[in-house]
C-alpha positions as CSV (number, residue, x, y, z in Angstrom):
1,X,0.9,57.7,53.4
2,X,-2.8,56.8,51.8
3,X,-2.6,53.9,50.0
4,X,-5.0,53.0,47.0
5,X,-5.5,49.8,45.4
6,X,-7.0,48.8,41.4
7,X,-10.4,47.5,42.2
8,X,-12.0,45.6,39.3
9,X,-15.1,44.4,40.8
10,X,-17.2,44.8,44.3
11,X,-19.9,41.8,44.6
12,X,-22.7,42.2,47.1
13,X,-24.3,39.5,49.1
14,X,-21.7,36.7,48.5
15,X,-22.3,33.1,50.4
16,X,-20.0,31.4,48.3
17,X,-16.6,33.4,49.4
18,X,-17.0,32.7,53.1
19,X,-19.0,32.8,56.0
20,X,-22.2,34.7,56.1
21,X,-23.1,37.5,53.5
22,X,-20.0,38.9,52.2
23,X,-19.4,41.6,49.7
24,X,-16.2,40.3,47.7
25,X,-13.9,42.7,46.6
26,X,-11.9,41.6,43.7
27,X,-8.4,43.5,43.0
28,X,-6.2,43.7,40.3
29,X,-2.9,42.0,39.6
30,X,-1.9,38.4,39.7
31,X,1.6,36.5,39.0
32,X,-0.3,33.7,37.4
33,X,-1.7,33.1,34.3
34,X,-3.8,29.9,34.7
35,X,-5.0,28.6,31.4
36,X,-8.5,28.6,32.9
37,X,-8.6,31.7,34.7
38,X,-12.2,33.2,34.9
39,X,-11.1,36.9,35.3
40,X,-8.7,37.6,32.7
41,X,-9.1,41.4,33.7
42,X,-7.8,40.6,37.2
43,X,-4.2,39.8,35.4
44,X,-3.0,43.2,35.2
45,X,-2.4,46.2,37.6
46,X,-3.3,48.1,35.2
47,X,-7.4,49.4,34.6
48,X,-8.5,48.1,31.4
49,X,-10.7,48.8,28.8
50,X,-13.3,45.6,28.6
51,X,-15.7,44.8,25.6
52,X,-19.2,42.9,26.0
53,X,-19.3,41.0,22.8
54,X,-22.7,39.6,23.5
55,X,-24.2,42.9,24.3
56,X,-22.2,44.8,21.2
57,X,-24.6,45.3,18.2
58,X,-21.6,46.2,15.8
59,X,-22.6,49.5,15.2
60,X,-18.8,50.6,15.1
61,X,-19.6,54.1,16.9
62,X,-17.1,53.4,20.0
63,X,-14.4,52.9,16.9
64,X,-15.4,55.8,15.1
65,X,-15.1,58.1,18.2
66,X,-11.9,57.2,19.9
67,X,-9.5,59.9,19.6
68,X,-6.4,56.9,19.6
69,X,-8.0,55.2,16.8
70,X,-7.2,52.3,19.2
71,X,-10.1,50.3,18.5
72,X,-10.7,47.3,15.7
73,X,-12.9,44.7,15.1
74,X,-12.0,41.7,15.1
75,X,-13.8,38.5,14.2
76,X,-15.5,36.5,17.0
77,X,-14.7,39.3,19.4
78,X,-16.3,42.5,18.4
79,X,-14.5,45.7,19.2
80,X,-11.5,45.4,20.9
81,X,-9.2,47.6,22.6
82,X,-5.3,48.3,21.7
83,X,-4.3,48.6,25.3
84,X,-1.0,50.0,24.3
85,X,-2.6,52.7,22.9
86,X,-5.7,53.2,24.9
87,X,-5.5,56.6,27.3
88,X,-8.2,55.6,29.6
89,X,-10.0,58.5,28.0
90,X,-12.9,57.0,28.9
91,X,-14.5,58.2,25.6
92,X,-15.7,54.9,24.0
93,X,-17.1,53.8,27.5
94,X,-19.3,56.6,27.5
95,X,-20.4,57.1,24.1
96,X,-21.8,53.1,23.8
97,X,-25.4,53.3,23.4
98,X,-26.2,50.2,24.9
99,X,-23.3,49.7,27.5
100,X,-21.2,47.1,25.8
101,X,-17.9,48.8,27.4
102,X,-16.6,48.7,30.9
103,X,-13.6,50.8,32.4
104,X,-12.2,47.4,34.4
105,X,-10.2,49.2,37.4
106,X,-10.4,51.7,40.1
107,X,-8.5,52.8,42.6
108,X,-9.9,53.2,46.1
109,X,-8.5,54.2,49.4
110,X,-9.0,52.1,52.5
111,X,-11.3,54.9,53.5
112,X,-13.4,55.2,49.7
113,X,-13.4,51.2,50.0
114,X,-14.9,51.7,53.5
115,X,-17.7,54.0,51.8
116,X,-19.1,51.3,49.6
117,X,-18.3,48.3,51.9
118,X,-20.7,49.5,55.1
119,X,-23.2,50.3,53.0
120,X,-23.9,46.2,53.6
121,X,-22.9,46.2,57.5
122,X,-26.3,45.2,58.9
123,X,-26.1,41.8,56.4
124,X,-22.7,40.8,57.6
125,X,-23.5,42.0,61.7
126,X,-26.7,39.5,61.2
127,X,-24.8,36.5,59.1
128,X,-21.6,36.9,60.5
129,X,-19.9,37.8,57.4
130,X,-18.1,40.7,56.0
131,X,-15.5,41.4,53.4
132,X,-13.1,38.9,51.1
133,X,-10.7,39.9,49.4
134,X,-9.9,38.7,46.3
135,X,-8.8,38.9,42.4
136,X,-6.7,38.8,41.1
137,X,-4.3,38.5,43.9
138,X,-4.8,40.5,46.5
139,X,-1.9,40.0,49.0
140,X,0.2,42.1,46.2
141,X,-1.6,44.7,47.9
142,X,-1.1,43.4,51.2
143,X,-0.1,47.1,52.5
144,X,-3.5,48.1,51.5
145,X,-5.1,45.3,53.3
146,X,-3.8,45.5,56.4
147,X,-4.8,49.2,55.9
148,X,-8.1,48.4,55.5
149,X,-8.5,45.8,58.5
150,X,-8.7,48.2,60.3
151,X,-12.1,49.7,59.2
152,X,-13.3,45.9,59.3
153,X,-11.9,45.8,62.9
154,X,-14.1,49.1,64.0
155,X,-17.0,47.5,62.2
156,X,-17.0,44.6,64.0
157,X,-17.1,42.4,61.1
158,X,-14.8,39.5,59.0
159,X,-12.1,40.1,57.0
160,X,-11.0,37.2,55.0
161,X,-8.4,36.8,52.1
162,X,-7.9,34.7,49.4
163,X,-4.6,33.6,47.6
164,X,-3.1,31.6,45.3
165,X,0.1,31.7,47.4
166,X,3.0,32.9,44.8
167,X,4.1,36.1,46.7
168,X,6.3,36.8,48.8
169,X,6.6,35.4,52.7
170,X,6.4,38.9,53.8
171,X,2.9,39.6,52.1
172,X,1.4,36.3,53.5
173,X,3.0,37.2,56.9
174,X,1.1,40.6,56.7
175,X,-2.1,40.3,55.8
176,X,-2.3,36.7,57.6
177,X,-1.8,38.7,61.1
178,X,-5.2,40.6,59.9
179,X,-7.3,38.3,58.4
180,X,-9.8,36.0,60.5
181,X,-9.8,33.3,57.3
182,X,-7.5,32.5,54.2
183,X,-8.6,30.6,51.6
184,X,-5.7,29.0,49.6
185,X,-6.2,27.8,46.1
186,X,-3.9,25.0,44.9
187,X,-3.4,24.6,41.3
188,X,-1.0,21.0,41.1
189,X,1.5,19.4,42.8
190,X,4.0,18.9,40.7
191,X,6.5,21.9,39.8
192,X,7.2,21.6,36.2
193,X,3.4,21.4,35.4
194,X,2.3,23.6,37.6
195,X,4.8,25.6,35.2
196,X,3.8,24.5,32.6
197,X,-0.4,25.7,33.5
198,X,0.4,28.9,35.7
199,X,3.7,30.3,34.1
200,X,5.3,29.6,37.5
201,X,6.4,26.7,39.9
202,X,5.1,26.2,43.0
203,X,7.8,26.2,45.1
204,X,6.8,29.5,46.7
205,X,3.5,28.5,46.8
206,X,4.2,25.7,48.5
207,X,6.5,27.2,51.1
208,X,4.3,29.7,51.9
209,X,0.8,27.1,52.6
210,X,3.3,25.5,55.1
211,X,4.2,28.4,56.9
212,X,0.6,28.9,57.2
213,X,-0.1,25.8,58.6
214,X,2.7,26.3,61.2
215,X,2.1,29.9,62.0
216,X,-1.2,30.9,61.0
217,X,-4.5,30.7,64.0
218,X,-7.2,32.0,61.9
219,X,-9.4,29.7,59.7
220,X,-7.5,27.8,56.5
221,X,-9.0,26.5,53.8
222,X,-7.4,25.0,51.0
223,X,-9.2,24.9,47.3
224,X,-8.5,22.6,44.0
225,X,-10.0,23.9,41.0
226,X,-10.7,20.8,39.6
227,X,-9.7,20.8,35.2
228,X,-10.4,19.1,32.7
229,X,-7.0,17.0,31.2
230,X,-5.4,19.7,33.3
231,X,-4.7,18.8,37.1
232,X,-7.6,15.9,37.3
233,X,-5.8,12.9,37.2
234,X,-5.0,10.4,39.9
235,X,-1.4,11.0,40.1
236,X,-2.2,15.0,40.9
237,X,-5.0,14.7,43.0
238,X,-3.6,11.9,45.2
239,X,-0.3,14.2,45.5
240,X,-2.5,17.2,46.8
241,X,-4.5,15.0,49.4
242,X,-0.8,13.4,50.5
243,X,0.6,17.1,50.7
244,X,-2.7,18.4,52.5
245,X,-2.9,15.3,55.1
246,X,0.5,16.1,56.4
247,X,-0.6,19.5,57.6
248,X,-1.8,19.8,60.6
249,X,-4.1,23.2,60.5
250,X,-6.0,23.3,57.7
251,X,-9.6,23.1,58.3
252,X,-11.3,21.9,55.2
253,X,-10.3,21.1,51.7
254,X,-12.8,22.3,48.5
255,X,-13.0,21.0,45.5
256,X,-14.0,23.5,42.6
257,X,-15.4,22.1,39.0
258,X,-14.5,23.9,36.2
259,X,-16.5,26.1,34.6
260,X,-16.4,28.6,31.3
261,X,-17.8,32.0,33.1
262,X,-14.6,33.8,31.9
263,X,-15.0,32.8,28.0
264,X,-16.5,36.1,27.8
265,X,-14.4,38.8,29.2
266,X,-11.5,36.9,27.0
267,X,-13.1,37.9,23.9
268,X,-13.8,41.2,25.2
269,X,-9.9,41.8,26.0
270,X,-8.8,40.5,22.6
271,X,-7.2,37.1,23.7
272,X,-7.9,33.7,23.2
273,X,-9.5,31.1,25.5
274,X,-6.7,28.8,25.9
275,X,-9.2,26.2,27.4
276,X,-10.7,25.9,23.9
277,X,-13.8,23.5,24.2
278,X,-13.5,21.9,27.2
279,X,-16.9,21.0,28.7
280,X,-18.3,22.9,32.2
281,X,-18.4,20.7,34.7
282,X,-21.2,20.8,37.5
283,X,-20.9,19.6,41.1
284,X,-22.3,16.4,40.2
285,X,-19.4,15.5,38.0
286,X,-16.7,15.8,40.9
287,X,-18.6,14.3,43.7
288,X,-16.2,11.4,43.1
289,X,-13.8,13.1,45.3
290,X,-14.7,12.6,48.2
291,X,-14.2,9.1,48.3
292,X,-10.8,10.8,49.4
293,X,-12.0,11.5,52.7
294,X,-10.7,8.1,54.5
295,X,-7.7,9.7,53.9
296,X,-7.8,13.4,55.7
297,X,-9.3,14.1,58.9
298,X,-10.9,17.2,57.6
299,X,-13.6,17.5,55.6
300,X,-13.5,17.3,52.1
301,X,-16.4,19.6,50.2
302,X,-17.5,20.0,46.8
């Protein structure tokens, strides 16, 4: 059977998502629902409707044309989309003058993926890059991953994933026996606030970064993203360098400052920021952290 996967994004010429030029591929769908998520359209399977405020001039045609009457304006966010009425129609999209609406989701076979993805081969052949996967959370579709490795394989380029951890053992045990990297992100250690941030504990995610550690011989990284009154006291990031020192395979540990990139798309969907005016951090402001070193034996990077 062909499997497809919701594809929200493809970003060209990455360094910042693993070794080498990459091209990221972000996919839809993620248990979570961090407070400061940066792609709000990742959250749902589903493809999504997506307004550009700051592009929008107000002109109201992409209201006056959809055949749901499914779109109002509302006040700081423009024109916004009733999803639960919304057909995908695709009628608003294309009748913006000025391109201030974005179909957010596609589905792609392994093979359509493929198409776009080689298109960049001689980058990752010369870098030693290739693709990421990301979201989202991309070991939902760990089926279509594993699918996919094997174009990546033929290519004779990288394949590397990155997760936030809460699925199930089985996806994590699937697409870790095809990636050549994993990048784990690692929101707090304590359950009931992780709860309280994500909408979930982490006691899967937990479980499954161990059984990484213990099972996994590709590269592992582990990453913080590092928020504001969030998970940036002492207490939390002492417990994450105390959990992270008793593995014994991670390679390097990244610190990620907070930023306000997704403020944006949040508007565009219709929801509110729940970060409300916290301050962007730059890399300057976490430095700090790596006064943390004496205690791993990998590096710390920020």
């Amino acid at each position: 059977m062909t499997r497809t996967a919701t594809v929200f994004n493809i970003e060209r010429f990455s360094s910042e998502d693993g070794p080498g030029i990459r091209t990221v591929v972000f996919l839809k769908g993620c248990p979570l629902r961090c407070k400061w998520c940066a792609n709000p359209e990742s959250q749902s399977r589903k493809p999504q409707i997506l307004g550009k405020p700051f592009v929008c001039v107000g002109c109201a045609r992409c209201a006056n044309i959809c055949p749901q009457k499914g779109i109002t304006r509302r006040e700081g966010m423009g024109f916004v989309t009733d999803a639960k009425v919304c057909t995908l129609c695709g009628t608003c999209v294309d009748g913006c003058y000025i391109g201030a609406r974005l179909v957010m989701g596609e589905e792609y076979t392994a093979a359509a993926l493929h198409r776009e993805i080689v298109k960049d081969a001689a980058y990752y052949l010369h870098s030693g890059g290739g693709v990421t996967f990301s979201g989202g959370e991309p070991l939902l579709h760990d089926d279509f991953i594993v699918e996919y490795s094997d174009y990546a394989r033929e290519g004779n380029f990288g394949m590397l994933v990155e997760t936030c951890g809460q699925v199930p053992l089985a996806s994590v045990r699937k697409a870790s026996a095809v990636a050549d990297g994993v990048f784990f992100d690692f929101k707090h250690i304590d359950p009931g606030r992780h709860r309280e941030l994500t909408g979930a504990d982490n006691r899967q995610i937990l479980e499954n970064l161990e059984w990484l550690d213990g099972n996994y011989s590709g590269f592992l990284s582990v990453r913080y993203p590092y928020i504001p009154g969030m998970n940036d006291d002492p207490e939390a990031i002492g417990g994450f360098i105390d959990f992270v020192a008793k593995l014994g395979n991670v390679r390097e540990v990244w610190f990620l400052p907070y930023h306000r990139l997704g403020l944006s798309k949040y508007r565009g969907l219709g929801r509110e920021y729940e970060m409300g005016d916290a301050k962007p951090l730059k890399m300057s402001d976490i430095e700090f952290l790596k006064d943390y070193q004496d205690r791993l034996s990998i590096p710390i990077r920020i």
